[in-house]
ZAKE-164408 format. One record per residue: residue number from 0; chain; x negated, y negated, z negated of N, C-alpha, C in turn. Coordinates in steps of 0.1 Angstrom, whole numbers. Atoms other than C-alpha are relative to their C-alpha. Example, Ala and Ser with C-alpha at 12.3 -4.5 7.8 and 13.67 -1.06 7.14 Angstrom:
BEGIN
0  A  -9  12  0  -123  45  -78  -9  -12  0
1  A  9  11  0  -137  11  -71  8  -11  -8
! end
This chain:
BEGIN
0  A  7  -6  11  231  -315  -375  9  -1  -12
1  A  -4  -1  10  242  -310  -408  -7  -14  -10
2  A  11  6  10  236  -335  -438  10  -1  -12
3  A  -8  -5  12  243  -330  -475  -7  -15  -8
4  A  2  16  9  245  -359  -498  3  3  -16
5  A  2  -3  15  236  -353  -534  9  -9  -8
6  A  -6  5  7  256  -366  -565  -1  3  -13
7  A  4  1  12  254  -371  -600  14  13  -4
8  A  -11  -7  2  280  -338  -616  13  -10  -7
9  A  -8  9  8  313  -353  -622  3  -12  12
10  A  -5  11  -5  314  -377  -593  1  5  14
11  A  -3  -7  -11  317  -354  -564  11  -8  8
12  A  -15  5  -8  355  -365  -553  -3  -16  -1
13  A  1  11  -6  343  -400  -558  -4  -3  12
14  A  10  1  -13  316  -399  -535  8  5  15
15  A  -7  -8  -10  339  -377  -509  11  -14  1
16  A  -14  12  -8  367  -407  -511  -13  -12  5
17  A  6  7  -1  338  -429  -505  -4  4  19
18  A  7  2  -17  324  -412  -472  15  1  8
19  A  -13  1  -8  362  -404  -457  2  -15  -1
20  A  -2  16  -7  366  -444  -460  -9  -4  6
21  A  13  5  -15  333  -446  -437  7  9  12
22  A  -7  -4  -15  359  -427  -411  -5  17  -3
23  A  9  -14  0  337  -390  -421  14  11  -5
24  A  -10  -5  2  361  -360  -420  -9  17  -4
25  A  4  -15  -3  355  -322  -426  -10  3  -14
26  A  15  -3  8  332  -324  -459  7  8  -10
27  A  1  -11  8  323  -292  -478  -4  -6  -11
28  A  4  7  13  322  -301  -515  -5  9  -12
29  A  2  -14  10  305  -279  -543  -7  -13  -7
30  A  7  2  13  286  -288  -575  -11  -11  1
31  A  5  13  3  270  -324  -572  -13  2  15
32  A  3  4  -15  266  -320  -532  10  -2  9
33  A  -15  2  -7  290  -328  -504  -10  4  17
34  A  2  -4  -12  281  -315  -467  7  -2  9
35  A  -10  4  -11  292  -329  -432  -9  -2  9
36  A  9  0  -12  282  -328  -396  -3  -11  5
37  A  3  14  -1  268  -358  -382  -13  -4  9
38  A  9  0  -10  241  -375  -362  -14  -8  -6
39  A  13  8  8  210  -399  -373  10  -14  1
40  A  -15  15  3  238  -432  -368  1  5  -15
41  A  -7  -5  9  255  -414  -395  -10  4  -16
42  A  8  0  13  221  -409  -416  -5  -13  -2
43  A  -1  10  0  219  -446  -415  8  -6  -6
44  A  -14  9  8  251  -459  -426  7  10  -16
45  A  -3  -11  17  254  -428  -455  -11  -9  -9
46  A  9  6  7  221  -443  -468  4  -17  -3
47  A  -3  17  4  235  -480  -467  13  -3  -3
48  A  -5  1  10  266  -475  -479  7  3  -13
49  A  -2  -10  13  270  -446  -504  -5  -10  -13
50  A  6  3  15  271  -462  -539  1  8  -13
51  A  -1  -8  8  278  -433  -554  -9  14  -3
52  A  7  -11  -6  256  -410  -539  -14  -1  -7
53  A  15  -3  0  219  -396  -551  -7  -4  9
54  A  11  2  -14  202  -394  -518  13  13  9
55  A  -6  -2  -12  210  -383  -481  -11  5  6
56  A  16  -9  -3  191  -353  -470  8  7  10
57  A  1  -9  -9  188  -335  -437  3  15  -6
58  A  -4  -11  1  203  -301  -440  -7  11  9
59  A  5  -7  -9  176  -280  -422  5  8  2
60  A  -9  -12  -3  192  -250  -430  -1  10  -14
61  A  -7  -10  6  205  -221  -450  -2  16  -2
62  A  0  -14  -2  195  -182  -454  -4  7  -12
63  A  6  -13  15  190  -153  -478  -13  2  -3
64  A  3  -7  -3  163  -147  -490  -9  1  -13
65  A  6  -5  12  147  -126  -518  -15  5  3
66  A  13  -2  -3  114  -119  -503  -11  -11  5
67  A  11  8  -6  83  -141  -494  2  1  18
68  A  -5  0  -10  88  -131  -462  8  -3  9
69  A  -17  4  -8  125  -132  -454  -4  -21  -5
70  A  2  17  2  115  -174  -469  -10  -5  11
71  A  9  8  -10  85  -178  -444  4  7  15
72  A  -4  0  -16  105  -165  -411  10  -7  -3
73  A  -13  8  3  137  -182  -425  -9  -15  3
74  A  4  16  0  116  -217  -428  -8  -3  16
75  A  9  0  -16  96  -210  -393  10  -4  9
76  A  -11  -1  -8  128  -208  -377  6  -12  0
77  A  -4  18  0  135  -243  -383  -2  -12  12
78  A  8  8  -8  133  -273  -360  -10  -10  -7
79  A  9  13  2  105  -289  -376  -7  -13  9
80  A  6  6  -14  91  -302  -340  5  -9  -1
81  A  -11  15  -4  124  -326  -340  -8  -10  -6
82  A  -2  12  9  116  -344  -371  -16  -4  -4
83  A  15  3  14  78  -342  -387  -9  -4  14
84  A  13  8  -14  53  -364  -361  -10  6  -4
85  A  11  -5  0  18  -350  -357  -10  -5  -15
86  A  10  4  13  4  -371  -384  1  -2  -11
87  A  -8  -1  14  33  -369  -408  -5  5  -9
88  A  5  2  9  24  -370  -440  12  11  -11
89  A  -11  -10  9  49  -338  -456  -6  3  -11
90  A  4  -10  13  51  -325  -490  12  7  -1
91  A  -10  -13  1  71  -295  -501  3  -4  -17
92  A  -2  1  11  89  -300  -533  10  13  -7
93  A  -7  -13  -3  107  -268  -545  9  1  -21
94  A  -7  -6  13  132  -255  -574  6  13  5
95  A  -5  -15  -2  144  -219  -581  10  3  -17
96  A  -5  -1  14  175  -209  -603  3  12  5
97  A  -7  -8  -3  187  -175  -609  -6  11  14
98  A  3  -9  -16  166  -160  -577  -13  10  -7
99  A  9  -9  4  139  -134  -573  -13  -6  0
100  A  11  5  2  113  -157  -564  -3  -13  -9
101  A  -5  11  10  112  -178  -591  -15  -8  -4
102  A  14  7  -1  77  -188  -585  0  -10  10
103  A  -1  14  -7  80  -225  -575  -12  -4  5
104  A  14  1  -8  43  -229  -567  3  8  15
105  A  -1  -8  -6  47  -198  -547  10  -6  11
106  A  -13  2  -10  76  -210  -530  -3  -11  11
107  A  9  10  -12  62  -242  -518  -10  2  9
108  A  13  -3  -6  29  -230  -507  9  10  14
109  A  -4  -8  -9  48  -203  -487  11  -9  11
110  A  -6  7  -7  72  -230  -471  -7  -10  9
111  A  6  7  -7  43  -253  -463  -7  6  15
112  A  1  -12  -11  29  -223  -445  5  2  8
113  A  -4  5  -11  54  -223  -424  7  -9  7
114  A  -3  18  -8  62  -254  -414  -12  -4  8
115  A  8  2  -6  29  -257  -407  -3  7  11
116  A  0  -11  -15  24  -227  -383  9  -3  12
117  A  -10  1  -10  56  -239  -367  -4  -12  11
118  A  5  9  -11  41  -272  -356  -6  1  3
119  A  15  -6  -8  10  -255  -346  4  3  15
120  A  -7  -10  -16  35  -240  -316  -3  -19  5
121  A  1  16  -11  36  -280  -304  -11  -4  5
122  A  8  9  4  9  -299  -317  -17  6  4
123  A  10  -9  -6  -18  -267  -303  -16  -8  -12
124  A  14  -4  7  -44  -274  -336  0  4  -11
125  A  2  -3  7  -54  -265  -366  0  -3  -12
126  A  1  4  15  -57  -290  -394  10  -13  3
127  A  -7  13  3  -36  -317  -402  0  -6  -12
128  A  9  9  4  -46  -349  -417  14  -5  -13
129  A  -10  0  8  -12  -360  -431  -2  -16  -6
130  A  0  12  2  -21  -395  -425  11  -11  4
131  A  -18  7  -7  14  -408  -412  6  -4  -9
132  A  -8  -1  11  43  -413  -428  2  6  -1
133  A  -2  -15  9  59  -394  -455  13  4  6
134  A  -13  -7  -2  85  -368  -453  3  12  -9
135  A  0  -11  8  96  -349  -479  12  13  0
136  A  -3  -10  -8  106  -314  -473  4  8  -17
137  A  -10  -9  15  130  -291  -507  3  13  6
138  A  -5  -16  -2  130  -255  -507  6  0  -13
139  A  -7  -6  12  159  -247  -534  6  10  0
140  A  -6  -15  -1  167  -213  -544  10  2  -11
141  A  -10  -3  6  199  -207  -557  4  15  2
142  A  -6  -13  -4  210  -167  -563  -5  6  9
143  A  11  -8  -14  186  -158  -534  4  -11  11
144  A  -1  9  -15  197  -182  -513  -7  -12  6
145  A  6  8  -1  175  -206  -498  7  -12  9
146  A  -2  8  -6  180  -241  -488  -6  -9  0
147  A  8  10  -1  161  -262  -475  3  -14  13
148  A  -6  8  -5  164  -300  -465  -9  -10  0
149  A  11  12  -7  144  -332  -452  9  -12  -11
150  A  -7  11  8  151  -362  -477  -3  -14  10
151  A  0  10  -7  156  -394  -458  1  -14  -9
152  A  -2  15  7  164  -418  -487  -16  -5  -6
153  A  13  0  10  129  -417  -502  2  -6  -18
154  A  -2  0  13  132  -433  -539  19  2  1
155  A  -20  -1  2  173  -425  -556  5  -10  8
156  A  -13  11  -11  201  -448  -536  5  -2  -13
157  A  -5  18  11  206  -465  -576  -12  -7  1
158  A  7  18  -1  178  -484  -567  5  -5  9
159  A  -1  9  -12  192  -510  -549  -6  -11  3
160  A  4  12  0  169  -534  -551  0  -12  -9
161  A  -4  12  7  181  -559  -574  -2  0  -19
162  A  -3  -1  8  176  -546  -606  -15  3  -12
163  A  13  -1  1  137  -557  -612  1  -4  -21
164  A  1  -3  17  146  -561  -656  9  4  -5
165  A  -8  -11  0  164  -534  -667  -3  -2  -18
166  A  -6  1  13  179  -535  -706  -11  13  -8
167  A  6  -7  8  166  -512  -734  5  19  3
168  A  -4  -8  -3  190  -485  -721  9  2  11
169  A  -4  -1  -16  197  -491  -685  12  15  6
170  A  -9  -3  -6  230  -476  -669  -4  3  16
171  A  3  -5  -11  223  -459  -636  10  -9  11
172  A  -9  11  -9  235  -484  -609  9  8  11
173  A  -9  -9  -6  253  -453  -592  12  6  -8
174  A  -9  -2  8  271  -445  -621  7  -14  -4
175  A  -9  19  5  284  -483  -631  7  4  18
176  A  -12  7  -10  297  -485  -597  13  14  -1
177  A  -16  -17  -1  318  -448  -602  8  -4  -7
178  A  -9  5  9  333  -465  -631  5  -9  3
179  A  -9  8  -2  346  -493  -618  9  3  14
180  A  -8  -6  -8  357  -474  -585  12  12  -7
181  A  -12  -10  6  373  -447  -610  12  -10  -10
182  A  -3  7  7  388  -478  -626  19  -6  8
183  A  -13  6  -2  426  -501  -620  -10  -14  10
184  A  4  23  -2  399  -531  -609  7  0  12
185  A  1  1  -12  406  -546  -576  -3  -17  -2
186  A  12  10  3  387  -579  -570  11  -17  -1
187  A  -5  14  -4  416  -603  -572  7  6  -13
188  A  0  -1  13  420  -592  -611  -14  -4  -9
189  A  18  5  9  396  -605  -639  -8  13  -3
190  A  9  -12  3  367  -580  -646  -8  -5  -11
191  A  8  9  12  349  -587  -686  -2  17  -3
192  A  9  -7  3  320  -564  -693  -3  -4  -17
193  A  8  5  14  314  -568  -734  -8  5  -2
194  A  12  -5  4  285  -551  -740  -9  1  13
195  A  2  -1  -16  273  -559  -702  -17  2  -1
196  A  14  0  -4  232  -557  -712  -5  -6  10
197  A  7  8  -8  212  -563  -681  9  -4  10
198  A  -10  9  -8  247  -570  -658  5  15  9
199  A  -1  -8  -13  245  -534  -639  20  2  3
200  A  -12  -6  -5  286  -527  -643  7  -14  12
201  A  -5  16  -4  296  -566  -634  -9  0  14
202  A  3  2  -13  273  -564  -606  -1  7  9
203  A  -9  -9  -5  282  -533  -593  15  -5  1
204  A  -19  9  -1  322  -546  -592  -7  -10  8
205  A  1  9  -7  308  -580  -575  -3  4  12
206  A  2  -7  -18  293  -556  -546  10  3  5
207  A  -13  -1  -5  326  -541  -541  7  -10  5
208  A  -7  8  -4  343  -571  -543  -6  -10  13
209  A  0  7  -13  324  -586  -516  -3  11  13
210  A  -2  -13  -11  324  -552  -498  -14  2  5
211  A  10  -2  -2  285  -554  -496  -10  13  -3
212  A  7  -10  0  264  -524  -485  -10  2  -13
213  A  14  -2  12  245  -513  -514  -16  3  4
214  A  12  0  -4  219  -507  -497  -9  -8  7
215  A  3  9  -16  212  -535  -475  -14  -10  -8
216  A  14  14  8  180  -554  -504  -8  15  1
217  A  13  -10  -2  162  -517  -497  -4  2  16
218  A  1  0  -11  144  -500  -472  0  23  -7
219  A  -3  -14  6  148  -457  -470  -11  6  9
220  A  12  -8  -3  123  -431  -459  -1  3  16
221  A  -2  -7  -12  138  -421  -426  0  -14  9
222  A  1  10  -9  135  -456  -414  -12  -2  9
223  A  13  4  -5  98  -454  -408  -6  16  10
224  A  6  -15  -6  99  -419  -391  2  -4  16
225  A  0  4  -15  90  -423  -353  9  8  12
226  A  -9  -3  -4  116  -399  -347  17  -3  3
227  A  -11  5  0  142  -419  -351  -2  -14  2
228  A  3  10  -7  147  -452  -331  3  -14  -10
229  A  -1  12  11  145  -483  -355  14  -9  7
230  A  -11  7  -6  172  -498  -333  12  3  -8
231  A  -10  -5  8  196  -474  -353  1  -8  -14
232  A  1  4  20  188  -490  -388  2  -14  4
233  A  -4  10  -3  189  -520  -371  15  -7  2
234  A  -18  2  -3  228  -521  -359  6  5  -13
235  A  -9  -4  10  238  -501  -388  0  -11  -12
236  A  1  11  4  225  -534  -407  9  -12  4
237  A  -6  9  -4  239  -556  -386  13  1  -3
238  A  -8  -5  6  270  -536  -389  10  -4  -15
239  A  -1  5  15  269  -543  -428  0  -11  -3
240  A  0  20  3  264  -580  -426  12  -1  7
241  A  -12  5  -8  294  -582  -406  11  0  -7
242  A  -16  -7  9  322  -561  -430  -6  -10  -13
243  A  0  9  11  309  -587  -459  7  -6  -2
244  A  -14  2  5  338  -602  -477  -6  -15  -7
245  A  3  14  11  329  -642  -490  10  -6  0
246  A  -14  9  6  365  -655  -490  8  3  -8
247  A  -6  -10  15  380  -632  -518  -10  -6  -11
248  A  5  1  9  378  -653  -549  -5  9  -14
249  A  2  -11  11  359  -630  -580  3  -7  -12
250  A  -1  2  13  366  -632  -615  -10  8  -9
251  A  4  -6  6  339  -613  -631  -13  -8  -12
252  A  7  7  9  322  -620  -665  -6  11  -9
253  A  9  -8  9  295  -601  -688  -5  -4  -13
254  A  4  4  10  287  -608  -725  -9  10  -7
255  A  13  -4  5  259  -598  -745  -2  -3  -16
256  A  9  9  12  247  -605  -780  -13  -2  -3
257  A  11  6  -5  216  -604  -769  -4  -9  10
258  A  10  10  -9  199  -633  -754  -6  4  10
259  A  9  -10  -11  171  -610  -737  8  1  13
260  A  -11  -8  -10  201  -586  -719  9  -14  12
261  A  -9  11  -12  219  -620  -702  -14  -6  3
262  A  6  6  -13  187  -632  -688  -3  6  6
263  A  4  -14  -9  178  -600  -674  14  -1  11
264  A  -11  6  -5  215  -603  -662  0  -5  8
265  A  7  12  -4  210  -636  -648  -10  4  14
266  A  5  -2  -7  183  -628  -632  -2  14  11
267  A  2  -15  -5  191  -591  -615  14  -5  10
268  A  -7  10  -7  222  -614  -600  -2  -8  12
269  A  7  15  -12  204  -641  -585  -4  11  10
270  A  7  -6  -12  183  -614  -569  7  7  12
271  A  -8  -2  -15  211  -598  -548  10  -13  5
272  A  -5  16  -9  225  -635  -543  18  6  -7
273  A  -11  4  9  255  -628  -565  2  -8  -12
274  A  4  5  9  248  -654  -590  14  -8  -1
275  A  -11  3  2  277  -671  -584  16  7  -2
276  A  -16  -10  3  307  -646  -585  -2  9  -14
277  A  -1  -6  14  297  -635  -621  -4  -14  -8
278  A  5  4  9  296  -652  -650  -6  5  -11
279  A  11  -6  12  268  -640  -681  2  -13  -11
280  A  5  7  12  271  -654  -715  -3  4  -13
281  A  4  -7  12  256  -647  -752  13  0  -5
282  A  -6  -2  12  281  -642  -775  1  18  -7
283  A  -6  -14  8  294  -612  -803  12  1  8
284  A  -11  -2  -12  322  -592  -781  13  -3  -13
285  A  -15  -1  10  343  -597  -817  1  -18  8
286  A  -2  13  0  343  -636  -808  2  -8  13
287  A  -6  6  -17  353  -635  -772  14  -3  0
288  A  -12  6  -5  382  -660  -763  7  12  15
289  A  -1  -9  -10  404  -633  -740  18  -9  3
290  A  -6  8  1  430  -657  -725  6  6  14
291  A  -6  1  -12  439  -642  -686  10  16  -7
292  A  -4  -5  -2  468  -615  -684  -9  7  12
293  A  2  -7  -9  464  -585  -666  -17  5  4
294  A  10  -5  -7  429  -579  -665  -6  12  -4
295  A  12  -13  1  397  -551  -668  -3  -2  -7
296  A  11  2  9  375  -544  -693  -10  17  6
297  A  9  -14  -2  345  -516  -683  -10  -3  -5
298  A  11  8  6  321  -514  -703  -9  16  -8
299  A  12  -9  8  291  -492  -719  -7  -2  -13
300  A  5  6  14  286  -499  -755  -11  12  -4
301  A  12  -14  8  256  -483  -777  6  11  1
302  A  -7  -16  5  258  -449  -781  -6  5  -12
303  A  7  -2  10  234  -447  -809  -11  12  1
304  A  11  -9  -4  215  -420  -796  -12  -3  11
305  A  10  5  -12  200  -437  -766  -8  -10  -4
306  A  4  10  4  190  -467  -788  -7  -1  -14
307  A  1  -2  13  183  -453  -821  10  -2  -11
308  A  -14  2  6  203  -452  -851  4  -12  -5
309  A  -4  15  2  224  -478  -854  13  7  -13
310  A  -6  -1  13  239  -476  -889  16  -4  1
311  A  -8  0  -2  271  -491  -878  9  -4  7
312  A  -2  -4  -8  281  -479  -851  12  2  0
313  A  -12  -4  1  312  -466  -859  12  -17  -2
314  A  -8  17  6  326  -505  -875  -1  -10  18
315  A  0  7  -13  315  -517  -839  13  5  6
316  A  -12  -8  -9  338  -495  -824  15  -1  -6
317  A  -15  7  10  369  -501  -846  0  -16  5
318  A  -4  15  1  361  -537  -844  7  -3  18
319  A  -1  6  -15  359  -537  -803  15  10  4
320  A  -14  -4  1  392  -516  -809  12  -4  1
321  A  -11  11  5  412  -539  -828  1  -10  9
322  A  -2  11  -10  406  -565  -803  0  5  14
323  A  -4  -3  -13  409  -550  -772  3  10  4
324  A  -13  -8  -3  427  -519  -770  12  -6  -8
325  A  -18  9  8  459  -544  -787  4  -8  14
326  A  -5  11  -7  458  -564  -757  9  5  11
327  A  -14  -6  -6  495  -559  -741  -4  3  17
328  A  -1  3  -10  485  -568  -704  -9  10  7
329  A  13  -2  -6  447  -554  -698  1  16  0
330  A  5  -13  0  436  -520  -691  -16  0  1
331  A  12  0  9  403  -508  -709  -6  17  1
332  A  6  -11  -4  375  -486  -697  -13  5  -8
333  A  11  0  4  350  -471  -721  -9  17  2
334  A  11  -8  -3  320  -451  -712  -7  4  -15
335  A  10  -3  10  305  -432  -742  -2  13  -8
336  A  2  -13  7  288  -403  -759  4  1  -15
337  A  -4  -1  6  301  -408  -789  11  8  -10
338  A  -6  -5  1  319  -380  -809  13  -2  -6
339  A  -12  7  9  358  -385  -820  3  -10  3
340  A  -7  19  -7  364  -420  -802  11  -3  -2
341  A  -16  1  -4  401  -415  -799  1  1  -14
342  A  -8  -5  14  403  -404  -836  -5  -13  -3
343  A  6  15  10  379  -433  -851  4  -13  9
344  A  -6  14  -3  397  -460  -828  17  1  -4
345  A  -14  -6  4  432  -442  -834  6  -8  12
346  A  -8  0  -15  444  -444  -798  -6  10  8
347  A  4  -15  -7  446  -414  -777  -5  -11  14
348  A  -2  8  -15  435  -426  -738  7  12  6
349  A  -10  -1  -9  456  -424  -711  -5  15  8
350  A  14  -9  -8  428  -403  -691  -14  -1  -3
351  A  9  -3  6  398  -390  -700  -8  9  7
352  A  6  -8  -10  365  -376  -678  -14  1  -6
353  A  14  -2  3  335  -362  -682  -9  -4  9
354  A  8  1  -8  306  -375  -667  -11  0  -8
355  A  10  0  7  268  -378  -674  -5  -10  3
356  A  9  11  -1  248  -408  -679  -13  7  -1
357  A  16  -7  3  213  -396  -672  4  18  -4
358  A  -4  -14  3  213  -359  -690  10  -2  -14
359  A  -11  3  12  236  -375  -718  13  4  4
360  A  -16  -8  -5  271  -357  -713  7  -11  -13
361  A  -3  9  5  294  -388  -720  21  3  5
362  A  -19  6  -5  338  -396  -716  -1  -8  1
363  A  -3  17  -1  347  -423  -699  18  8  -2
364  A  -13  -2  6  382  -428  -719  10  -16  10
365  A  -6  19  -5  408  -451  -700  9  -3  -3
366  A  -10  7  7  433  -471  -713  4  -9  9
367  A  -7  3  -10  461  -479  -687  10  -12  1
368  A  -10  12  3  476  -512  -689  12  -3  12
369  A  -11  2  -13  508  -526  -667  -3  -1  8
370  A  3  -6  -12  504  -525  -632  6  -24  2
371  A  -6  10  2  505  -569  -627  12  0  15
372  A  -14  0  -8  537  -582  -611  -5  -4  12
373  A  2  2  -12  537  -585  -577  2  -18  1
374  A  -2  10  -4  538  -622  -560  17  -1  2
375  A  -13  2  -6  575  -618  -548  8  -1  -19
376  A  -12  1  16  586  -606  -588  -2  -13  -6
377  A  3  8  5  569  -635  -598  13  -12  3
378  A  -11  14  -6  591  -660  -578  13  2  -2
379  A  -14  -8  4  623  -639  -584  4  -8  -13
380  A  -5  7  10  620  -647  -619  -4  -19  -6
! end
């Protein structure tokens, strides 16, 4: 079967280096989806350990179609039989850009229509009760084209579970981890979050660093479908507890000037059982002692728009300038909407990307520090 794995715009080629390191070859990549052939194993281990990914949907299938019609033999023609059990509990959720039928009610209603008729061919009755479990079923019309797909993750794949007190302006836990994968980290350098809020970038990086499935504190939609054998979710778990990494010492630390933001921290930590491989403390990021060579800084400071106006905003950013874009050794990652960054810090970055936090169209600016000496230069000199 086919399955297409959604993504935030902008992090496409992450996500794609993320599934080719789960061994996955052959993926079609367009505009904040990626598509690859695969089996229900494979919709198991996408959902547990894509951290970059939206969700992980069944690719029913594909066809033209500008008429009510050509959409309700196109969606008949489907195997619904495989996937939706007698007492499954479906809803049709629908979007339309640029097509002719641009009536999203319409669209749905006509898709449930046939899906329904189709499992009438099995199931030989009439009404269905829709007392089972769920399964949610997307008719999307792009240009006439329809596609429609079975969602398996049920809520986004950035909930991972862990992140039960969330800051005033919460960071999408799928985006924090892009940034420190689009980053220099690797887990045997220091990692210092200054503006870290409730802990999402620092605890994203600590998952990496212990190589832990992001998904392994949830549970996903397709787990409870009786079409698929719970044994699968089962190994692909077991699987995930196995590749866990606890002998690789971490260096990661988060600061805050709020009090609030590091106990939320703190406690969004403990709950994935990384309490130990981060450190959270209050301070002003002007009055951080920065004392190791060679390390990271990633970090998401106000933006003033997500928070309200913050009068001086601009003196922040100069200040968190002067002190850590100067530092000879470290390389420095900042995420923000902010217009002019480069001009009002007076340093160009190295590289520079667009992504979106939420519907906020933000740069992450990076600032490329030395590459540290190897073990062998070390002893040389």
């Amino acid at each position: 079967m086919k399955i297409l794995v959604t993504t935030a715009f902008g992090l496409e080629a992450v996500c794609r280096r993320e599934m080719e390191k789960l061994g996955y070859e052959n993926i079609t990549v367009a505009d904040g989806r990626l598509v690859m052939e695969g089996n229900v194993e494979d919709v198991a281990r996408l959902n547990l350990w894509l951290r970059t990914a939206d969700r992980v949907l069944i690719l029913m299938g594909e066809f033209h179609a500008d008429t009510f019609d050509e959409l309700y033999e196109g969606v008949k023609k489907l195997d619904w039989e495989n996937w939706i059990d007698p007492m499954g509990n479906f809803t049709v959720e629908g979007r339309s850009v640029k097509s002719k039928l641009f009536s999203i009610k319409d669209c749905q209603r006509i898709t449930e229509r046939a899906l329904i008729d189709k499992l009438k061919q099995r199931d030989k009755k009439e009404y269905y009760e829709k007392t089972g479990v769920r399964y949610r079923v997307e008719v999307a019309l792009l240009k006439d084209i329809a596609t429609i797909t079975l969602d398996t993750s049920g809520v986004g794949l950035h909930k991972r579970g862990y992140r039960a007190r969330a800051g005033d302006a919460p960071l999408k836990e799928t985006l924090a981890a892009a940034l420190v994968m689009l980053s220099f980290w690797r887990p045997d350098r220091v990692l210092f979050d200054p503006f870290c809020g409730s802990g999402t970038i620092a605890i994203e990086a600590a998952m990496i660093g212990r190589n832990m499935a992001p998904g392994l504190s949830r549970d996903f939609e397709a787990e409870h479908w009786p079409m698929i054998d719970k044994k699968i979710w089962k190994d692909a778990r077991v699987e995930a507890r196995s590749k866990m990494d606890f002998s690789t010492p971490l260096t990661i630390m988060g600061s805050d000037i709020d009090h609030r933001s590091i106990l939320r921290a703190r406690d969004n930590a403990e709950l994935i059982g990384l309490e130990d491989d981060i450190t959270f403390f209050i301070k002003d990021m002007r009055e951080v002692d920065i004392k190791d060579d060679y390390g990271v800084i990633i970090t998401n400071p106000p933006y003033g728009e997500r928070m309200g106006e913050i009068t001086d905003l601009a003196q922040l950013y100069v200040d968190f300038a002067g002190k850590y874009l100067t530092l000879p050794t470290w390389s420095v990652y900042v995420i923000t909407s902010y217009p002019d960054f480069e001009q009002l810090v007076l340093k160009k970055a190295d590289r520079r990307r667009k992504l979106y936090n939420g519907r906020i169209e933000t740069q992450y600016y990076q600032y490329l520090g030395p590459r540290p000496p190897r073990e062998k230069d070390v002893e040389e000199k």
